[in-house]
Structure formats: structure tokens, C-alpha cells
C-alpha positions as CSV (number, residue, x, y, z in Angstrom):
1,X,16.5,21.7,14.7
2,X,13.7,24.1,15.6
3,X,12.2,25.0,19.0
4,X,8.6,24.7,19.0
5,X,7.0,25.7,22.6
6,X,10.0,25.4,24.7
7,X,11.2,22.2,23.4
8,X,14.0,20.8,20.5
9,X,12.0,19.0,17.7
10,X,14.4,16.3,16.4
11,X,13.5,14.6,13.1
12,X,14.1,10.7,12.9
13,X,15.1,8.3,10.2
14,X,11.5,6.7,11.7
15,X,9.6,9.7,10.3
16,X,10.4,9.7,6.7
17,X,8.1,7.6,4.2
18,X,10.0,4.6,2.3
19,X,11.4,5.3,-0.8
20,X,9.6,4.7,-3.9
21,X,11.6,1.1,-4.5
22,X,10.9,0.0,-1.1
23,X,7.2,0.9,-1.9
24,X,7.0,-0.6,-5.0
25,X,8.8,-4.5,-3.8
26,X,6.4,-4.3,-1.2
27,X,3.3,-3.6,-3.3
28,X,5.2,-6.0,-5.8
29,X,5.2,-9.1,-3.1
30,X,1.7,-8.9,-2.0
31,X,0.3,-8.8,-5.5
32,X,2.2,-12.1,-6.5
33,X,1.3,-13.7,-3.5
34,X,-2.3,-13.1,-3.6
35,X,-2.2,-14.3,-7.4
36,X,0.0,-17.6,-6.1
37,X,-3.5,-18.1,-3.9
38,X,-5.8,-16.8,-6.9
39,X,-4.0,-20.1,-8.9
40,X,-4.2,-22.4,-6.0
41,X,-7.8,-22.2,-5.6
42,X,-8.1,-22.4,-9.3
43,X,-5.9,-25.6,-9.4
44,X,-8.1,-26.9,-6.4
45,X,-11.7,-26.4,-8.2
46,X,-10.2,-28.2,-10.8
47,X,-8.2,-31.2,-9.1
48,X,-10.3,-31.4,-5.7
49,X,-13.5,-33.7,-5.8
50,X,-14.8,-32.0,-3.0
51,X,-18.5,-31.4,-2.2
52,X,-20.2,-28.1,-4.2
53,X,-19.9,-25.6,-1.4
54,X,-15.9,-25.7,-0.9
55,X,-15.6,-25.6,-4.7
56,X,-17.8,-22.7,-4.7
57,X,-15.4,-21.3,-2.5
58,X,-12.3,-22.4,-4.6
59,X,-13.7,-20.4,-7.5
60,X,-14.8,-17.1,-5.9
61,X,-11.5,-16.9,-4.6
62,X,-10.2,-17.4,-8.2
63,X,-12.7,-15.2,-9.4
64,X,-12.1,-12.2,-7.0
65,X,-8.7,-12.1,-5.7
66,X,-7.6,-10.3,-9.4
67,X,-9.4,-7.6,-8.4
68,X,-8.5,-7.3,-5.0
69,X,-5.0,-8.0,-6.0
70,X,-5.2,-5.1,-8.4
71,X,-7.0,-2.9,-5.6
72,X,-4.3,-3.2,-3.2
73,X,-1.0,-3.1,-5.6
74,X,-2.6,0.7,-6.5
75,X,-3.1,1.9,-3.0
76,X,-0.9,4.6,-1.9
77,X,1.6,4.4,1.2
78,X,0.6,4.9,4.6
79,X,2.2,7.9,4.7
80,X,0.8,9.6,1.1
81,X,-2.8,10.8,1.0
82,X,-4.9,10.4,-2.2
83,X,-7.2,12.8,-1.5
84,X,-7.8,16.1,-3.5
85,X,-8.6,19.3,-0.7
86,X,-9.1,21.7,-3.6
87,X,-6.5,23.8,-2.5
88,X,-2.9,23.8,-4.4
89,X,0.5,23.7,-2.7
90,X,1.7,26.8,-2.0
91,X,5.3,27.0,-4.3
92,X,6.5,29.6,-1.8
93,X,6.7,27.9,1.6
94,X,8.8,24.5,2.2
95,X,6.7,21.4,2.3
96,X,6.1,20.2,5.7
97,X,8.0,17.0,5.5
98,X,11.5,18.7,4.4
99,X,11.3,21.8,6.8
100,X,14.5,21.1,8.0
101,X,16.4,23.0,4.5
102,X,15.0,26.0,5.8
103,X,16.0,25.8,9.5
């Protein structure tokens, strides 16, 4: 524990990221059930004889939700930022998020 301005910090279970398998499942479901949708819509243009507009509608969805799919299964975790700030980590301090090894 550390004392920061006159009070305890405490570190919760809430405050760490999910592991990497947690991560990964959850990227995992979302991309199979957006490509469950991507092949109803397709099945739908086909099967439906529905006026132009809704099949138009049916097929875009076919059409994009790959690449949405794909957009979302690569995004990083809430917690882990992609960005580059052009500055390296510093080898001699302890990251921020494991502090606690030094305490």
C-alpha cells in the first residue's frame, strides 16, 4: 500500500485489465456473431422475395459486416492504448500498473 496525500491507496481486483484469454473469447464471440448476422442477411437476399430496398439492405449488410467484424476483433482492450507518444518506456522505473512490487 502507498500513502499518497494523506490517504491509503488500495489496489482492487476491479482495476486490473482481463487477461489475454478473457480478451481474446470475448473478441472471439463478437466476431462470430456478427458473421452469424453477415450469413443471415445473405440467406435472406437470397430466400426473401421482398421488395428492392430491404434486399438492398440484406446485401450491404452481407457486404460490410466482414469488415466491420474484422475492425472490431483487432481493436485493443479498454484498458490498452494503441497509440505511439514517441517516447519509450523507461526500463528503470516500475510500470505504473504493477507499482505495488516496489512498495
Amino acid at each position: 500500500m502507498k500513502v499518497r496525500r494523506g490517504r491509503t491507496v488500495v489496489h482492487e481486483v476491479t482495476d486490473a485489465r482481463p487477461s489475454l484469454t478473457a480478451d481474446i473469447g470475448r473478441r472471439e464471440k463478437r466476431y462470430f456473431i456478427q458473421m452469424g448476422i453477415r450469413t443471415l442477411c445473405l440467406i435472406l437476399a437470397v430466400v426473401l422475395n421482398v421488395p428492392w430496398p430491404v434486399r438492398a439492405l440484406f446485401v450491404a449488410g452481407a457486404i460490410f459486416l466482414p469488415y466491420i467484424a474484422v475492425i472490431g476483433a483487432n481493436e485493443p482492450s479498454r484498458g490498452v492504448s494503441s497509440t505511439f507518444d514517441g517516447e519509450g518506456p523507461n526500463q528503470t522505473e516500475i510500470p505504473i500498473h504493477r507499482r505495488e512490487i516496489g512498495s
